[in-house]
C-alpha positions as CSV (number, residue, x, y, z in Angstrom):
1,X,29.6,97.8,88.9
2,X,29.3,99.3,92.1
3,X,31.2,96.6,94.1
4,X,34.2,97.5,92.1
5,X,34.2,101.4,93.3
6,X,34.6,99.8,96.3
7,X,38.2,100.3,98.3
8,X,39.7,96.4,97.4
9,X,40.3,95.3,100.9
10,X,36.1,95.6,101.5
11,X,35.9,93.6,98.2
12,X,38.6,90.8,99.5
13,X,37.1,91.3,102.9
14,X,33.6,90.5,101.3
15,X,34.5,87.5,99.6
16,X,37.1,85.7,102.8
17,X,33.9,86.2,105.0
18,X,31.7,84.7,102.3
19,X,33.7,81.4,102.5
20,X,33.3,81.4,105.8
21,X,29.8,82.2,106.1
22,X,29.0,79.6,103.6
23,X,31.0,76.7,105.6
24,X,33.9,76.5,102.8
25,X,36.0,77.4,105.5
26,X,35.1,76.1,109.0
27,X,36.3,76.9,112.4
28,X,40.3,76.8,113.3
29,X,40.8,76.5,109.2
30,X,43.3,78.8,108.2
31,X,42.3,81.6,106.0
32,X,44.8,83.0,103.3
33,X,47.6,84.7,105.3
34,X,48.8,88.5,104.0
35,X,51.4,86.9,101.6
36,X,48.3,84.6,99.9
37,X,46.2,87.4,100.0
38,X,48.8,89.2,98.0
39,X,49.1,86.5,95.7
40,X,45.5,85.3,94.8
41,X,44.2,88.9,94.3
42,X,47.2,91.1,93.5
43,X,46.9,93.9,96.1
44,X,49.9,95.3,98.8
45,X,50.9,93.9,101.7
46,X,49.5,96.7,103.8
47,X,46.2,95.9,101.9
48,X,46.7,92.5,102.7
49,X,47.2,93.1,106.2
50,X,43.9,95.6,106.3
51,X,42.0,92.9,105.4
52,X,42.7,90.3,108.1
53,X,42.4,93.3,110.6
54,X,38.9,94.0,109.2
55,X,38.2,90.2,109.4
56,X,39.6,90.0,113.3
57,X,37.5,93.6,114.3
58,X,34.4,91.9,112.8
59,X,35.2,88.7,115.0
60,X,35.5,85.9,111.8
61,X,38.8,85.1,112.5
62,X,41.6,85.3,115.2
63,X,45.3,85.3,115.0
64,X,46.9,82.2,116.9
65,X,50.9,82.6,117.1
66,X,52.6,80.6,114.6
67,X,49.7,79.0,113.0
68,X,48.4,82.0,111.3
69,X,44.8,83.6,111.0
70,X,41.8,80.6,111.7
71,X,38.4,81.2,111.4
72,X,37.4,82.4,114.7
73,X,35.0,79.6,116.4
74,X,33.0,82.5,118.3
75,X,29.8,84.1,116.4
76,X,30.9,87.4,114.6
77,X,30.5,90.3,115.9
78,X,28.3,92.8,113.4
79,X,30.2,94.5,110.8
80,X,32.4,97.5,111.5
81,X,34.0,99.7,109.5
82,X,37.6,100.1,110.6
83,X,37.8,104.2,111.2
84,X,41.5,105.9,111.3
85,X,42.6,105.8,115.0
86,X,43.1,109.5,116.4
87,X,46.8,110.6,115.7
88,X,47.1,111.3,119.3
89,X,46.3,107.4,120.5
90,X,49.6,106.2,118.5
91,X,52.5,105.5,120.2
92,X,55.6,104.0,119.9
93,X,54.5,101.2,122.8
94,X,51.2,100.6,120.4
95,X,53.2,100.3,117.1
96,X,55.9,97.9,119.0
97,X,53.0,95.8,120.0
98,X,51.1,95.7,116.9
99,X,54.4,94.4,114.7
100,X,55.4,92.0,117.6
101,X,51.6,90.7,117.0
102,X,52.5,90.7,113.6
103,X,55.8,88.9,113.7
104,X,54.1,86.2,116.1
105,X,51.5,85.2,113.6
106,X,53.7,85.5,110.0
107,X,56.9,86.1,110.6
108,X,59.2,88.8,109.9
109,X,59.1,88.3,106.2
110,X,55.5,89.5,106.5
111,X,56.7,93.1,108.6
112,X,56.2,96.2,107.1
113,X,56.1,99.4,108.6
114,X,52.7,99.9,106.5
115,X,51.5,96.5,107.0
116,X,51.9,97.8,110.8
117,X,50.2,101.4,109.9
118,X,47.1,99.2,108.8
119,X,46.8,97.0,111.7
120,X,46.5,100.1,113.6
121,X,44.4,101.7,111.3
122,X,46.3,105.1,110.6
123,X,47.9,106.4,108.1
124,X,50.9,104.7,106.3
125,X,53.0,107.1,107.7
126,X,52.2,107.6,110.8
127,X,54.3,105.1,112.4
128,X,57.8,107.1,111.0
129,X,56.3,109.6,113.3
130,X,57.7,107.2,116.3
131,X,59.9,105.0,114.4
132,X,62.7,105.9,112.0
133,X,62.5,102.7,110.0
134,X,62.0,98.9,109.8
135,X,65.1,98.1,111.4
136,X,64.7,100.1,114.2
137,X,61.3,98.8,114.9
138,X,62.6,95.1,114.9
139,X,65.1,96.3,117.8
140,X,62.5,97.6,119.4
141,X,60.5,94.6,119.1
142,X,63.4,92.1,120.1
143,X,63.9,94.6,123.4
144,X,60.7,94.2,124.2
145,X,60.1,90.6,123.8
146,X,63.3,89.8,125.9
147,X,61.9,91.9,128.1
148,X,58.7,90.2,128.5
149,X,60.3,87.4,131.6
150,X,62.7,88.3,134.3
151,X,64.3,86.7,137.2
152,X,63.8,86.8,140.7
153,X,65.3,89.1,143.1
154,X,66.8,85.9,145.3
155,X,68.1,83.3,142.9
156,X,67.8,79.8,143.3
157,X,70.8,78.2,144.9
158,X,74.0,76.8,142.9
159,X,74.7,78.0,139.8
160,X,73.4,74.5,138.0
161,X,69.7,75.8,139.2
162,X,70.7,79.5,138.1
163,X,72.1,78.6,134.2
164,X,68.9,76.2,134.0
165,X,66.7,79.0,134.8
166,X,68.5,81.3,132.6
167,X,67.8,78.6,129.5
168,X,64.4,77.7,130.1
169,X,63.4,81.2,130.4
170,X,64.8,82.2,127.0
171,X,63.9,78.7,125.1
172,X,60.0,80.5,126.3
173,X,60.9,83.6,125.0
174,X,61.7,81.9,121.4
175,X,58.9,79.7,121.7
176,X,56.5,83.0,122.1
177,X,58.3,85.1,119.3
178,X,60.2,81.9,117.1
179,X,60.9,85.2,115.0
180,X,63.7,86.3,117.5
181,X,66.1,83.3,117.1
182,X,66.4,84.6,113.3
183,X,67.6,88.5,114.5
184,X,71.7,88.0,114.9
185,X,74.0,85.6,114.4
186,X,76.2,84.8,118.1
187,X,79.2,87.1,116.3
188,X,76.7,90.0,116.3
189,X,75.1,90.1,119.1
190,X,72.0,92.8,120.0
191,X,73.2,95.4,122.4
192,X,69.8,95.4,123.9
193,X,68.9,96.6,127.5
194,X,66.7,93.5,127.9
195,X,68.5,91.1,126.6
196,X,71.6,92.0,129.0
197,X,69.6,91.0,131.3
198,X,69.4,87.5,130.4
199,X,73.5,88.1,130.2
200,X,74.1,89.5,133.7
201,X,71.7,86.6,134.7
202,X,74.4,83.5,133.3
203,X,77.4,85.7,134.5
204,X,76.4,86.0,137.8
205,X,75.4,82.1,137.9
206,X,79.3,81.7,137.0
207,X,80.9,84.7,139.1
208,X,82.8,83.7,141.9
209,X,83.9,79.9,141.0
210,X,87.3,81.0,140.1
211,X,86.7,81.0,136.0
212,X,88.6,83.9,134.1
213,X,86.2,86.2,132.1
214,X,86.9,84.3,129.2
215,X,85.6,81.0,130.6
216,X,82.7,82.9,132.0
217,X,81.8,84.3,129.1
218,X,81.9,81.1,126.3
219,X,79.6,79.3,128.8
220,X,77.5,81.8,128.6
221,X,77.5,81.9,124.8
222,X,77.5,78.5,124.6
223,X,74.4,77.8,126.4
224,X,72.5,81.0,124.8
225,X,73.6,79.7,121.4
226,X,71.9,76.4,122.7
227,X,68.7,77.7,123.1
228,X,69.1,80.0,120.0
229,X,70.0,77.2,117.7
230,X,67.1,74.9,118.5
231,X,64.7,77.7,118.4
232,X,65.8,78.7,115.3
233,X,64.0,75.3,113.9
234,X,60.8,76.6,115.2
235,X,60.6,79.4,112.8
236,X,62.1,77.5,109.9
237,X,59.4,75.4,110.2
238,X,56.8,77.6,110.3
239,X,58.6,79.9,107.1
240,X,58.6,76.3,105.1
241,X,55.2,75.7,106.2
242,X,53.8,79.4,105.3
243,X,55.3,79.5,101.8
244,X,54.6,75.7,100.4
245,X,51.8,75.0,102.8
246,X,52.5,71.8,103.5
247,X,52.9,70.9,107.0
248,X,55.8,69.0,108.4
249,X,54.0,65.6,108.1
250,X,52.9,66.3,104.8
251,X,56.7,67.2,103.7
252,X,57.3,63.9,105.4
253,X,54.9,61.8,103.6
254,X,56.0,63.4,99.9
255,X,59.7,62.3,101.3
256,X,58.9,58.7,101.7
257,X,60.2,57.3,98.7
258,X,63.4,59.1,98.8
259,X,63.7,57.9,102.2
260,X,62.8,54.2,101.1
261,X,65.3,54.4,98.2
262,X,68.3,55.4,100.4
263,X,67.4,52.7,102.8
264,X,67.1,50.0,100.6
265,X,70.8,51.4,99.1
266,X,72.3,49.3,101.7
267,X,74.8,52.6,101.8
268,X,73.6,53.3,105.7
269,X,73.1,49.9,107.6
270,X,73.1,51.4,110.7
271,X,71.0,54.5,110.1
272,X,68.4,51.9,108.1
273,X,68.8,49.8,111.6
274,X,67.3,52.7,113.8
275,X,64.7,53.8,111.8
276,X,63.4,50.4,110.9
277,X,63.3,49.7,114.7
278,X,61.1,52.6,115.1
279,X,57.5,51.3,114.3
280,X,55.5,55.2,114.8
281,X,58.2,56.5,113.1
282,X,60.2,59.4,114.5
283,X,58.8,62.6,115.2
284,X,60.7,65.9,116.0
285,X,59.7,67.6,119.2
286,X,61.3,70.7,119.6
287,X,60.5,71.4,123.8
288,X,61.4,67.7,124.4
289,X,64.4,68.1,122.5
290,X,65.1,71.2,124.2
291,X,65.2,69.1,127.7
292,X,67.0,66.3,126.2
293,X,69.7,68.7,125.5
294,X,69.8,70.8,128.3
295,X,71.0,68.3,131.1
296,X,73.8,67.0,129.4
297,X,75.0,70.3,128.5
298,X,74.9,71.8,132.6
299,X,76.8,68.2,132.9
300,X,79.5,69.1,130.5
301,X,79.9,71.9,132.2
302,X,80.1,71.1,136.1
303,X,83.5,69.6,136.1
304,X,85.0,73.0,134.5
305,X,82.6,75.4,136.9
306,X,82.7,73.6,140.1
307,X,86.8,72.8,139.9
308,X,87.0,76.3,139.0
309,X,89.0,75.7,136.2
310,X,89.9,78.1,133.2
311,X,89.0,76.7,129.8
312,X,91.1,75.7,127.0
313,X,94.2,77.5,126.4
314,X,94.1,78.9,123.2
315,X,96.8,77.4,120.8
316,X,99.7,79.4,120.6
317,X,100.8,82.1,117.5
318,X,103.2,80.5,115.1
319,X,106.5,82.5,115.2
320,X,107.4,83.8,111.6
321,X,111.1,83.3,111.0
């Protein structure tokens, strides 16, 4: 009986680093994120989220971005106790950092200002201390991220090489932090120092070709909603993955009879004509998608930039009689 006076993450932590010790789980396997952990043994998320940081101090596993918590291929360090950090170490900069970590590896679904609190090892309400609430701390997380590149201070010439910069540097960002392509829709747009950044950046690309600030500013939402759109796949993916866990060939694989059924309908010839020609099958590849797209876009929009043309009048009001 004395195991169970034991705090639960030790007796989770006990048993995670049992399957690893015994070779159940081997080196890059992925041990139970904080949402399985919740599941299989019924504790909180912040609980949950101790116990990977326990795991990750004692060196068993290590957090890769996107793919979740592995078992670390390194030799463990001995076991620590995690202690309570000193109130006077946390900052706002810490806590920022420790959810973006957070974010990187789950998601956002797996945030919490506690799950945070624990990562850190202080008290669950510590982090109100610096942060008002959730929603402030994703802000503070998306500033930062966008943050994380800038440009430099003589831009390339023309403003093709200055709008393709502009687009590969934020398809990085999303491809770092997929978790910031699910924050606003293109209606709402974060107000964000950092992110303006990345604004002034397109604008300035566009300024002085003779465009009115409309023009100037739908190609600069159009090619931000680009790079927003595609990345937005990349946590989809990894959300669909997390929660069913089946990866993306698996899904595939169960999806092959429903996929032979509607080809053998004889409903889409010339759909059932492409894939048939395509012996490996087809597989999805977001950063080679990202460059297929990118090029024809810039294309699409030289003619307008470089004649220094406004854009599309808008359609006039009716008149009510």
């Amino acid at each position: 009986m004395a195991g169970q006076s034991e705090p639960p993450y030790l007796r989770i932590v006990a048993e995670i680093r049992r399957r690893i010790t015994s070779g159940e789980l081997a080196p890059g396997d992925r041990v139970p994120s904080t949402r399985g952990i919740v599941k299989e043994w019924g504790v909180a998320l912040a609980t949950a989220t101790k116990v990977l940081t326990t795991l990750r101090l004692e060196g068993f596993v290590e957090t890769l971005p996107r793919v979740g918590t592995v078992v670390s291929d390194r030799a463990p360090a001995p076991p620590v106790k995690a202690r309570p950090q000193p109130e006077h170490e946390l900052t706002r900069e810490r806590i920022v950092r420790a959810a973006m970590d957070i974010a990187d590896a789950e998601g956002l679904a797996a945030l919490s200002m506690r799950g945070v609190a624990a990562r850190l090892g202080v008290a669950a309400m510590s982090p109100y201390r610096y942060v008002g609430s959730k929603d402030d701390l994703v802000l503070l997380m998306a500033d930062a991220a966008f943050g994380e590149a800038g440009y430099p201070a003589v831009p390339p010439d023309g403003w093709r090489a200055r709008l393709e910069l502009g687009g590969r540097t934020l398809w990085a960002l999303f491809r770092k932090h997929p978790w910031l392509a699910q924050l606003a829709p293109l209606t709402r747009p974060l107000l964000l120092p950092n992110l303006m950044t990345h604004a002034e950046w397109a604008l300035s690309a566009l300024d002085g070709h003779g465009l009115d600030p409309v023009t100037m500013l739908d190609v600069h939402v159009l090619l931000y909603g680009y790079v927003q759109g595609l990345a937005a796949g990349l946590e989809q993916e990894a959300q669909a993955a997390a929660v069913t866990g089946v990866s993306e060939e698996g899904w595939m694989e169960q999806q092959a009879a429903a996929l032979n059924s509607l080809v053998a309908s004889g409903r889409y010839p010339v759909f059932s004509r492409v894939t048939a020609a395509l012996a490996d099958g087809y597989e999805l590849r977001f950063d080679d998608l990202f460059e297929f797209g990118l090029g024809p876009l810039l294309d699409g929009f030289a003619p307008l930039i470089e004649g220094g043309r406004p854009g599309p009048a808008a359609p006039a009001t009716p008149v009510r009689r």
